[in-house]
N, C-alpha and C positions, 0 to 999 in steps of 0.2 A: 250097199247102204248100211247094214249092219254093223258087217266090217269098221265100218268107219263111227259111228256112234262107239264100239268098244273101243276102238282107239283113245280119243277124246276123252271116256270116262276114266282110261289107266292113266293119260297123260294129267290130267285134272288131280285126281285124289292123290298123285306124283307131288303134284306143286303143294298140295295142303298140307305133304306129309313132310317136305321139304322145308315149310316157313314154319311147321309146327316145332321142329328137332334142332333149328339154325343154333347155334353153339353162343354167336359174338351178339345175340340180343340182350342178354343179360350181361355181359360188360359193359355195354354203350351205356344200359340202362342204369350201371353203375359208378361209371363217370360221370352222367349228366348227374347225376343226384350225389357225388361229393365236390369240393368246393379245390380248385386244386393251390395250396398253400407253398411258400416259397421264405422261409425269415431268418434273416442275416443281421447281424451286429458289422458295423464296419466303421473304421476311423480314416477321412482323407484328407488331409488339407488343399485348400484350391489354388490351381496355377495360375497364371496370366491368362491361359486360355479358356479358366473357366471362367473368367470374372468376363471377360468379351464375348461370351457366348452370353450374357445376361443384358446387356444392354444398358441405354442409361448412363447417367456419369459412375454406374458402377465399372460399364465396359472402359472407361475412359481413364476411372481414376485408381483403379484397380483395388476399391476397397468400398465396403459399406460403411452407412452414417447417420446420425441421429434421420435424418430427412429421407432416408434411402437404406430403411433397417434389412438385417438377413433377413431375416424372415419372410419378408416379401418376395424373396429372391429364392431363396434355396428351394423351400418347398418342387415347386416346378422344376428346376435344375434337377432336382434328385430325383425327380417322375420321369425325367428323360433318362438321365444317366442310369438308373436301377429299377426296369420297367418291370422284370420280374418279381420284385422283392414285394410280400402281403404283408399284411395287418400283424400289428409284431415286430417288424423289421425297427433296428434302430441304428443311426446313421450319426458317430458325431464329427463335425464339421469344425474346422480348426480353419480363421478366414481374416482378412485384414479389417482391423474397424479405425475410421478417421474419428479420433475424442477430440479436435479442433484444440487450441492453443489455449495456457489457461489463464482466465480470463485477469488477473490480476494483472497480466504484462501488459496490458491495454490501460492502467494507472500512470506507466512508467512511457510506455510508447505518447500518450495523450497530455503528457505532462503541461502545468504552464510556465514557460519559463518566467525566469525573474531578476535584471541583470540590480545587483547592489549599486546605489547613487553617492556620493559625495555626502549628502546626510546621513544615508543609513551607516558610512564609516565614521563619521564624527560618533552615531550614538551609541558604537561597539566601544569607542575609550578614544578620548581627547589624543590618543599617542596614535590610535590608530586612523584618527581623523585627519592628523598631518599628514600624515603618509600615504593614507588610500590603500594602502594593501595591509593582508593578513601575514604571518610569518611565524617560525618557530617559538618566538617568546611570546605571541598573542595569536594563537593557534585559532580558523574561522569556526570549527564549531563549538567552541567555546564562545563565540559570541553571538554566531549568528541566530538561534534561538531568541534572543532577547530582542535582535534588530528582526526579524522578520516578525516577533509579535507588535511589532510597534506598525510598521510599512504594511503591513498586509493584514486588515481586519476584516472579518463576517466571513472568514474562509470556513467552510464546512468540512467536517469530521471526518478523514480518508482522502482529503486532496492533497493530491503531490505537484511539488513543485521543480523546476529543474532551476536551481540558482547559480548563476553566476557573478565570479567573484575575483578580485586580483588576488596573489599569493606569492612571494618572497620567502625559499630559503635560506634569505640574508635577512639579517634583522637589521632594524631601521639603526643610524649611528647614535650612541649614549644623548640621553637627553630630546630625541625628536619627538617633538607633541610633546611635551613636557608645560605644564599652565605656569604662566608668570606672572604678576601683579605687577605693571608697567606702570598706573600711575593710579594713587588714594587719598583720598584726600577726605579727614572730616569737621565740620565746623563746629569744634567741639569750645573754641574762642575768638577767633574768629574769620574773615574771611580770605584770609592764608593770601597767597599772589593770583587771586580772580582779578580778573577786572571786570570793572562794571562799565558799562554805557547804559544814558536814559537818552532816547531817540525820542521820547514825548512823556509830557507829563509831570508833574513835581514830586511824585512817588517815586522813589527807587529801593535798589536790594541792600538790605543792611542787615547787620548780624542782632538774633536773640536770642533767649535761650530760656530756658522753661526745665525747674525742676531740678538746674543742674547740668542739663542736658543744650547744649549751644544746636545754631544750626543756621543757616540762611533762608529769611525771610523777606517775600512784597505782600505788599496789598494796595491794591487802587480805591481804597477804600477810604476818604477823608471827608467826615462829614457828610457823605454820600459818595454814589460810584464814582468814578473821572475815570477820563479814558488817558493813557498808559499804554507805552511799549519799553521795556528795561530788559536789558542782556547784563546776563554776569556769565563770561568768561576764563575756561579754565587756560592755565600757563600751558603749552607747546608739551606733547606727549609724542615720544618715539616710539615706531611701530615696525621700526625698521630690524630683519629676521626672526618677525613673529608672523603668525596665519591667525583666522580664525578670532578675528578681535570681537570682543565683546565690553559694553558699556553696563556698568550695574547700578541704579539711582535711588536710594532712600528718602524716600517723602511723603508727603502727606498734603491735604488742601480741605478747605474749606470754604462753602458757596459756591462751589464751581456751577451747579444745575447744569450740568451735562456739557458745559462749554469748555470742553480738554483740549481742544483745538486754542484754546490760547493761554494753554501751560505744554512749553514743547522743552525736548532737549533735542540738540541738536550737533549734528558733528559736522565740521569743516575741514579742509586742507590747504584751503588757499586764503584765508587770513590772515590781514599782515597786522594785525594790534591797533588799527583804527578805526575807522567806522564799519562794523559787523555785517552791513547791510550792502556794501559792497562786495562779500564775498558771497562764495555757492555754499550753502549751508543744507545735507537731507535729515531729516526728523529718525529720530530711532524708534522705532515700532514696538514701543508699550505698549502690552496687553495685561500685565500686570494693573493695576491702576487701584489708589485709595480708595474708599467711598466717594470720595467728594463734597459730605457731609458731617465729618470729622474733625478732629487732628490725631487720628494712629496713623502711622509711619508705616507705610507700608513697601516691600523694598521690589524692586520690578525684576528682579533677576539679570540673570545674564542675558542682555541683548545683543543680535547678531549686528557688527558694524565690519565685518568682513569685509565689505567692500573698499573701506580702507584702509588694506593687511598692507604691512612694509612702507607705511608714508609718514609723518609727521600731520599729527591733526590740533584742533582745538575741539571742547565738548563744550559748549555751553549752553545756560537754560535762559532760553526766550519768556517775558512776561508781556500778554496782552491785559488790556481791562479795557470796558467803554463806559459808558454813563447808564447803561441799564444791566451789566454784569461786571462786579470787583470781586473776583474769590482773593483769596488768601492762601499763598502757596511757600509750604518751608521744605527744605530740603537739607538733610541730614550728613547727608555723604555721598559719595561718587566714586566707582572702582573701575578701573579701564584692564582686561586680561587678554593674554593672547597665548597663542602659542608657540613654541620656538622651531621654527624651521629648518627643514632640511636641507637648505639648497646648500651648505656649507659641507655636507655631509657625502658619502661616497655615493653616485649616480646608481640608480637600483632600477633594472627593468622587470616589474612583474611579470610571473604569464598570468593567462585569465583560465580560470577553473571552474567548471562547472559539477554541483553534486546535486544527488535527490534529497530534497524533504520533505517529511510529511507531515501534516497536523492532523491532531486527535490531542483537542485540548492543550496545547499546545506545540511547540516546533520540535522537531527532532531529526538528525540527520538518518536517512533510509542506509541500511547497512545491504540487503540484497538487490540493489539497483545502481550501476554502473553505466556514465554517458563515456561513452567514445570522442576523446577530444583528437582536436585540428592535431596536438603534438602528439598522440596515440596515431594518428593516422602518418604520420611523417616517420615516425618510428617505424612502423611495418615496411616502409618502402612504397609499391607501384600507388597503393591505395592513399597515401600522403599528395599524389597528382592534384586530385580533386578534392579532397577528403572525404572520401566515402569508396562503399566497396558496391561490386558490379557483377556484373555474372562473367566477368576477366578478372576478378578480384573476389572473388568471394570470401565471406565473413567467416566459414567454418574452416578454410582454410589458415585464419590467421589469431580468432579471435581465444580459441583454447590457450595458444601460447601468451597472448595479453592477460588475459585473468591468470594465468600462472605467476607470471609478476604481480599485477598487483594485489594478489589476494597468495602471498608465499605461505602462510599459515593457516588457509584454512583445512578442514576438517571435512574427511570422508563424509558423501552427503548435501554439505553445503548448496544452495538455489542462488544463483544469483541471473538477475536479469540485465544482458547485456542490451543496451539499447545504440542504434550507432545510426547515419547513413546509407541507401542504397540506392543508388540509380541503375532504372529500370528503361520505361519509357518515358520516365522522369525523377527528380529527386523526389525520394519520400524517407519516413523515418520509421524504422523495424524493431521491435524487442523481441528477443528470443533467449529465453530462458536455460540458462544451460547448470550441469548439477555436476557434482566432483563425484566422477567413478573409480575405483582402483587409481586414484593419482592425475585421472585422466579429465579435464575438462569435456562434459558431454552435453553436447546441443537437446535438447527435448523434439523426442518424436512424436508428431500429433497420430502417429498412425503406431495402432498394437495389434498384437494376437491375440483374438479371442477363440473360445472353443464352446459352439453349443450342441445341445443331443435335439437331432429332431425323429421322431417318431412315426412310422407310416400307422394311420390308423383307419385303416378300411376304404369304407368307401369315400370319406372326406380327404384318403389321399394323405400328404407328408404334413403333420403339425412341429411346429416347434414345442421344445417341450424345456421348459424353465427349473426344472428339478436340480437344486442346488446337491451335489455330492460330495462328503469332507470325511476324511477317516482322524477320530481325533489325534490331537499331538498332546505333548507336556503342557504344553499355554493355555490349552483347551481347559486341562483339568484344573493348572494352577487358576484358572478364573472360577472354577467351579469352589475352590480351596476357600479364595480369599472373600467371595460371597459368604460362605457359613463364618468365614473370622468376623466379618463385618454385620451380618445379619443374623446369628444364630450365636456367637460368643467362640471368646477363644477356647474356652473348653470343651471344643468337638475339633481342634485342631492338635496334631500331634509335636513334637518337641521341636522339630526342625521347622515346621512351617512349610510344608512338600504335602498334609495330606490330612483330610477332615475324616472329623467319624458321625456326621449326618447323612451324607450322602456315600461317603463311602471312596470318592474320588482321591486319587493320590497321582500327584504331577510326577516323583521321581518313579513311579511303575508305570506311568500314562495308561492308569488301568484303574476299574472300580471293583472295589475289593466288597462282595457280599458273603463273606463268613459273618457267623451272628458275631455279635459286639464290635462291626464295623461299620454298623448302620443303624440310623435311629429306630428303634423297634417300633414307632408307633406307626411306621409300613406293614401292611402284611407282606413286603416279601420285597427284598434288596431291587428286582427288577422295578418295580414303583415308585420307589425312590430315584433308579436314574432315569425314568422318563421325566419325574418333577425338574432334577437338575439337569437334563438336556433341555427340556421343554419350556420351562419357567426362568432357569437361570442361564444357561450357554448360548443358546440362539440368540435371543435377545442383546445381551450384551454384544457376541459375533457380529450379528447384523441388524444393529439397530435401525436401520434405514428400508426394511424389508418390508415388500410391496403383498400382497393377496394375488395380486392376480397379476402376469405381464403378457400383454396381447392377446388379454380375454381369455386364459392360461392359467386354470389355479398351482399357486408355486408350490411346491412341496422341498423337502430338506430331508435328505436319505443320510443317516449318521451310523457312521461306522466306528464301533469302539471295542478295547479290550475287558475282559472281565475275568476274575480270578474268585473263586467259590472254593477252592482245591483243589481246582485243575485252571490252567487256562485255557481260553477260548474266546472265538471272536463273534461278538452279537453286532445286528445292525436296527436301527429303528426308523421310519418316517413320520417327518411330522408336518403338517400345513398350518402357512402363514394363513389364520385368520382376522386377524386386524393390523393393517399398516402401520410403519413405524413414524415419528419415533416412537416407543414405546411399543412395541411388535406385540401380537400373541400367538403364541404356537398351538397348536393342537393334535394329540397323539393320532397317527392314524393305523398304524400297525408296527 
């Protein structure tokens, strides 16, 4: 029993002596107590397979969008992809962003159209009224400005219109639309070959004159009113290869009291020289009209009697009176015009043309917006079928080579919005904006490359991080230049205009030069001078549209620039947007 008690006591103070000396308790103890850190800078751009591992119509459409920004996205993507990386780590992401179509083409795509009528061509030019189309000696935008502010008023400022129009590069043959005086007549002695008929009454039209001045006069007026109907008709007028006739009547009345319904002029065609009252006679629609309460002459214009272009008419003016209304009605003169017709002339088939325009204060043809017509579409071939293109016909297939033509002159750069047909699962109507690259007609991609830095920051995991990065260029400083020309005098700029002596900035070394007398001394020291002119003058102008914060995110702006004191060397500064633009403020932060 002894025995065994000494056992126990050597085997015991064994084990205390054992956990006392263990070697690995103080490492354990000093792994648990440091923190173990892992931080990588990396650049990736995302493949198809990473945008489908995210889900969403990002997995679908393989790009982020206003409605579906990165940032909602990557964070997590980059906690799976980079589980090791700690607090520190910085990731930038190079990834597709959908910037949607821009919005201007939805002017052009939404257009209303506007087909030109038979008046709006009279009121571009009597020549172009005969004829109905436009053509090299009476070019449409040259008139149609004038006829769309007449036809289309209370349009609002940025509507576009899509008009269509006939167009002839034949010009109409010598002399069409050309105005003629077919018949004038004034009763200046007296009533020349009228004839009169009195159908009632003992009052009729006889000549007087006044002043000097003759003219033809009734009145029912004898001793009191008497009721009275008298025509005096003109001699047989040809109308024959004229359009567009027009009656012009010089006169005047007195007493009428509102009663113009029985002072009429009137045009016939089927009068045969005897009683008036047997033929069809229609009124010409004076709006013109004297007071009524006068004798001033007043002349009624040109009224439209088109409708009996190419006939043989008579014009004559109908006299009513009764027994409680006799005016007194004289009439000066009468001009009958028309205009000379085409049909003698060589047969001319318009096409019909359709252009954009826009109002702002008035009309103007749209020079970056182009409609895709029916003979555009016949020209290309399969897409002339229907007119319109398909996803068997597609538009980028055909449409670079079409604005090649008809834009052969323009200018690297150039926007123009091709608007055309496409059937889908139905006909609808598409604009897509395409821009002259190297020579090359290029459709507009709603989808670009962007590249942002996100940052893992602890225990909150990957944030984005909005830090704008720019190492300056020559543009930079020439903006820094032309600020002291325009706000501080040209006497801080040097002979060439490349470089100011306030700040110190000079575009042709894209460097700010702080030896003393290149800088306004009233700095303590050249480096405070260029946080003013990065801080106060380069950002701002850069980015006048500059936000404080993006996704609850304060922005910062890390500038990297050269500097020359007697040596060169390369300084970098940050600064945060503190007030939104326009109008930004920056503020120094190291």
């Amino acid at each position: 029993m002894k025995k065994m008690k000494k056992i126990f006591s050597i085997l015991f103070m064994s084990g205390l002596l054992f956990a006392a000396c263990n070697p690995m308790n103080d490492i354990y103890d000093e792994i648990d107590a440091k923190e173990i850190t892992y931080v990588s800078n990396q650049e990736i751009t995302l493949t198809d397979a990473d945008y489908e591992s995210m889900g969403g119509n990002v997995k679908k459409n393989h790009n982020f969008s206003a409605s579906e920004p990165a940032d909602q996205f990557i964070p997590a993507f980059l906690a799976k992809k980079y589980p090791a990386f700690t607090k520190g780590s910085i990731v930038n992401v190079t990834y597709n962003y959908y910037n949607g179509y821009p919005s201007y083409t939805n002017n052009y795509k939404n257009a209303t159209a506007y087909t030109l009528t038979d008046a709006d061509y009279k009121t571009a030019s009597n020549a172009i009224g005969a004829v109905k189309y436009f053509s090299p000696m009476n070019p449409a935008d040259q008139y149609l400005p004038g006829v769309l502010a007449k036809s289309l008023t209370g349009v609002s400022n940025g509507s576009v219109y899509l008009v269509k129009y006939k167009y002839s590069d034949v010009d109409p043959a010598a002399g069409a639309g050309e105005i003629a005086t077919l018949f004038e007549f004034d009763f200046a002695s007296d009533l020349g070959t009228f004839t009169k008929f009195d159908a009632l009454g003992a009052q009729a039209w006889t000549w007087s004159s006044y002043s000097g001045d003759g003219f033809a006069k009734i009145s029912g007026y004898s001793s009191g009113n008497k009721p009275n109907e008298d025509w005096l008709i003109s001699p047989e007028i040809d109308l024959s290869g004229y359009i567009d006739a027009t009656v012009n009547v010089n006169q005047t009345a007195k007493f009428v009291n509102g009663q113009w319904d029985q002072l009429k002029v009137l045009v016939s065609s089927n009068y045969n020289g005897t009683d008036p009252t047997t033929a069809t006679w229609t009124a010409a629609n004076i709006t013109t009209l004297p007071t009524g309460s006068d004798y001033t002459f007043v002349k009624s214009g040109d009224v439209d009697i088109s409708a009996f272009d190419g006939k043989k008419i008579r014009v004559a003016l109908k006299y009513v009176s009764s027994s409680t209304n006799a005016a007194t009605w004289e009439v000066s003169d009468i001009t009958v015009k028309g205009a000379k017709s085409t049909k003698s002339a060589i047969i001319i088939n318009p096409i019909v043309i359709e252009e954009f325009y826009t109002y702002n204060s008035g009309w103007k043809k749209t020079t970056d917006g182009y409609y895709v017509t029916s003979i555009d579409y016949d020209a290309m071939g399969a897409p002339g079928k229907y007119d319109n293109f398909s996803s068997t016909d597609l538009p980028g297939n055909y449409l670079p080579k079409l604005l090649s033509e008809k834009f052969p002159y323009a200018l690297e750069g150039t926007k123009i919005v091709a608007v055309y047909k496409y059937y889908g699962t139905s006909l609808g109507t598409r604009a897509d904006e395409y821009s002259l690259k190297s020579g090359i007609w290029t459709v507009y991609n709603p989808v670009s490359e962007q590249t942002d830095q996100f940052i893992h920051a602890g225990t909150d995991g990957w944030v984005f991080d909005p830090t704008v990065v720019f190492t300056m260029v020559s543009g930079d400083f020439l903006t820094i230049v032309n600020y002291v020309k325009a706000n501080k005098g040209a006497s801080y700029i040097d002979s060439y205009g490349t470089a100011e002596f306030y700040y110190g900035a000079s575009s042709f070394y894209s460097n700010f030069d702080l030896r003393a007398g290149k800088y306004y001394s009233g700095f303590s020291t050249g480096i405070d001078g260029v946080k003013e002119a990065i801080g106060k003058v380069l950002l701002p102008t850069k980015f006048p549209n500059a936000v404080t914060k993006v996704s609850g995110i304060d922005v910062n702006y890390t500038v990297t620039f050269a500097v020359y004191d007697g040596t060169n060397y390369i300084s970098t500064m940050t600064f945060q947007c503190t007030k939104s633009g326009p109008s930004p403020e920056f503020t120094f932060v190291k």
